[in-house]
KOLFI-470619 format. One record per residue (C-alpha): x, y, z. Coordinates in steps of 0.05 Angstrom, whole numbers, plus 32768, in hexadecimal, padded with zeros to 4 digits. Layout:
// residues N
     c1     c2     c3
      X      Y      Z
...
***
This chain:
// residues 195
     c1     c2     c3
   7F01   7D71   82C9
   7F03   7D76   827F
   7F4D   7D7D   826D
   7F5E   7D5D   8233
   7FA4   7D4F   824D
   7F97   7D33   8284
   7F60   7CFD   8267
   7F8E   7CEA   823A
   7FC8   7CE8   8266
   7F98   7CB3   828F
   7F75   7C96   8254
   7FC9   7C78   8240
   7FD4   7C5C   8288
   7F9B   7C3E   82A7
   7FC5   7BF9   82B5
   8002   7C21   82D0
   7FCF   7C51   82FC
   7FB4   7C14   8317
   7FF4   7BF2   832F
   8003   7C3D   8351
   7FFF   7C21   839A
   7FDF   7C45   83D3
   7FFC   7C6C   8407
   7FDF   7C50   844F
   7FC6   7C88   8465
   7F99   7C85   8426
   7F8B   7C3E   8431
   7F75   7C4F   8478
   7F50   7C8B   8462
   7F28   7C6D   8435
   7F12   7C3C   8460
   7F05   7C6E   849E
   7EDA   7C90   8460
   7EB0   7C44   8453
   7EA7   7C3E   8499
   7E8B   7C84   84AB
   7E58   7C7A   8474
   7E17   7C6C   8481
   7E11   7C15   8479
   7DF6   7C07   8434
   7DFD   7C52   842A
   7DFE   7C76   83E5
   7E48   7C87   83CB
   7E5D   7CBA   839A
   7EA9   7CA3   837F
   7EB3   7CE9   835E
   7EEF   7CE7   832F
   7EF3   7C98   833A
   7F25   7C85   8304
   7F24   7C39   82F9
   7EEF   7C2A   8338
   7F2B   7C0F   8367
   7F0F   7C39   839C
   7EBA   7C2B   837E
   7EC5   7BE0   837D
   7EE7   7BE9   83CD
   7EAC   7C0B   83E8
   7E7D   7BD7   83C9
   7E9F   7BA3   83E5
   7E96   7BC7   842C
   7E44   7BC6   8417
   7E3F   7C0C   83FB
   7E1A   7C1D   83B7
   7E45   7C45   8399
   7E45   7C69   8353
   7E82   7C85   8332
   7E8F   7CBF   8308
   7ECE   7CCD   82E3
   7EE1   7CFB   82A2
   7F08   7CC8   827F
   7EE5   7C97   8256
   7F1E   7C5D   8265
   7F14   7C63   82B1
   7ECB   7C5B   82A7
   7ECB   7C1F   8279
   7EFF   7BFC   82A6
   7ED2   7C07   82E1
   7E96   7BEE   82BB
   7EBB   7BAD   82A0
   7ECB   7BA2   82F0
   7E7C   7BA8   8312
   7E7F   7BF5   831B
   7E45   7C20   8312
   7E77   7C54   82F0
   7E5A   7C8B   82C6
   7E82   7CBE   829A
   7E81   7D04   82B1
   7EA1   7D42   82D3
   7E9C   7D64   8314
   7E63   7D94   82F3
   7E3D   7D59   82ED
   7E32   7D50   833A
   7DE1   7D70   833D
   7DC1   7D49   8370
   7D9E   7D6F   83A8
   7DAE   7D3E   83F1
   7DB1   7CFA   83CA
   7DF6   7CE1   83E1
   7E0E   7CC5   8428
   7E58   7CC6   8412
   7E80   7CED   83DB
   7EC6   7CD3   83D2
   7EF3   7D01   83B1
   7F36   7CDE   83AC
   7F70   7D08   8389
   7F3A   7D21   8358
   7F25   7D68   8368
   7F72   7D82   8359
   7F64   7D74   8310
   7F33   7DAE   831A
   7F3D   7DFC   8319
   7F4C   7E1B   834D
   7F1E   7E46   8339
   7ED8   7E11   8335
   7F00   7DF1   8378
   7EC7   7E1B   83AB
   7E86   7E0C   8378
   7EA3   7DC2   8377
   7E9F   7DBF   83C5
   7E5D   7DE2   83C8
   7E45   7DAF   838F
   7E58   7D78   83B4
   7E3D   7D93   83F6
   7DFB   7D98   83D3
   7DFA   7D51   83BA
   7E0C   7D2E   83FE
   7DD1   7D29   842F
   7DD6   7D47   846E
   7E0A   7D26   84A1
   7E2B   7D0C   8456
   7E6B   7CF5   8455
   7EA0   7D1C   8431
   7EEA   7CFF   841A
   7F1A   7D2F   83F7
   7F5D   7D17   83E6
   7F8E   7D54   83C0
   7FDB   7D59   83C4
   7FF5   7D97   83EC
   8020   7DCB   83C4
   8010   7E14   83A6
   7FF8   7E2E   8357
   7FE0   7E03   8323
   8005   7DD6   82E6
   8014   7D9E   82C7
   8038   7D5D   82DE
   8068   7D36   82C0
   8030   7D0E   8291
   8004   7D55   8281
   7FD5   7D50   82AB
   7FBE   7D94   82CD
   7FC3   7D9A   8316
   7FA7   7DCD   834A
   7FCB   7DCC   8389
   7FB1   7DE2   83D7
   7FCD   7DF1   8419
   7FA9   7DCA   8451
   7F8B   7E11   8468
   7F6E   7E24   841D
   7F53   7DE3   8424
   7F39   7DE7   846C
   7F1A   7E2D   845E
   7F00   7E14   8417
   7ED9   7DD5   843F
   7EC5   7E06   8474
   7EA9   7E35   843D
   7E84   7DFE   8422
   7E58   7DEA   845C
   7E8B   7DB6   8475
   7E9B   7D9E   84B6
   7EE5   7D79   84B5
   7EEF   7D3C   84DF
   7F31   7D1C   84CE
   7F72   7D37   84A4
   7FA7   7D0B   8496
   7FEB   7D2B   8473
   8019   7CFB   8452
   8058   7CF6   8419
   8043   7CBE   83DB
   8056   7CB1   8395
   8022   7CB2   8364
   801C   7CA1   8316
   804A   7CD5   82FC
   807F   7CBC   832D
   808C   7CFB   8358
   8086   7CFC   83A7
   8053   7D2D   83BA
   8034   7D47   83FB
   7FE7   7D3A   83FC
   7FA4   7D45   842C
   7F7C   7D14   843C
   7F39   7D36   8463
   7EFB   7D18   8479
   7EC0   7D44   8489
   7E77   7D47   8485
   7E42   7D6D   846D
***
């Protein structure tokens, strides 16, 4: 994700996206995610904004790296203990290195377009059995929020058919309403699957 508007949109609010609080079926996803995860297992926290989520799984005894486009995120994250890094979703290479990739509310900032090559990227990187967490919120087309920032929205079965595409096998999906930064109440996906 390289949109200008977006980064900046997140670059002026990382206090206010941090006091955003979490739905519970996030909260209980994320931990179902942790817990399915190899013990001591390598995470990828793809799109991690500030490293909430990065410094929870390391607290549950998983190495984790993060990788987010906005420099802001990253530098929070590092001031806190995460191994954050600044990057995109092209930057996911690895061949089989990863027993977890946790995509929370991240991939939407992507084309709909890159969404499949994303997947099969991600597929790539996780090592067989790998964990897979893909948060998006439900809706149809692509634009911009309230703050700018660019949004690609899914049914569940474009997103069930994209993971199937990918080399995925779903094992939990969890639909729910929540408010996030830019104050609307949305319909998201919460899916679990591996690789």
């Amino acid at each position: 994700m390289t949109d200008r508007k977006t980064i900046d949109a997140y670059t002026t609010r990382v206090a206010e996206y941090l006091s955003v609080p979490l739905p519970a079926e996030q909260i209980e996803a994320r931990m179902a995610f942790a817990e399915a995860v190899a013990p001591e297992g390598f995470v990828l926290d793809l799109g991690s904004g500030p490293g909430a989520d990065s410094a929870f799984f390391q607290r549950q005894g998983l190495r984790v790296r993060a990788l987010d486009a906005t420099p802001a995120f990253v530098d929070y994250a590092r001031e806190n203990g995460v191994d954050a890094h600044l990057g995109t979703f092209d930057d996911v290479a690895e061949d089989a290195v990863y027993d977890g990739i946790y995509a929370s509310f991240s991939l939407l900032h992507a084309p709909r377009a890159e969404f499949l090559r994303h997947l099969a990227a991600i597929q790539r990187a996780l090592k067989p059995g790998g964990i897979f967490f893909l948060g998006l919120k439900l809706g149809t087309g692509e634009h911009r929020d309230e703050i700018d920032r660019y949004y690609t929205y899914f049914s569940q079965t474009e997103i069930e058919d994209a993971l199937a595409q990918a080399g995925f096998t779903i094992d939990q999906i969890t639909t729910g309403m929540g408010t996030g930064l830019a104050g609307s109440y949305d319909g998201f996906i919460l899916v679990l699957a591996h690789a």
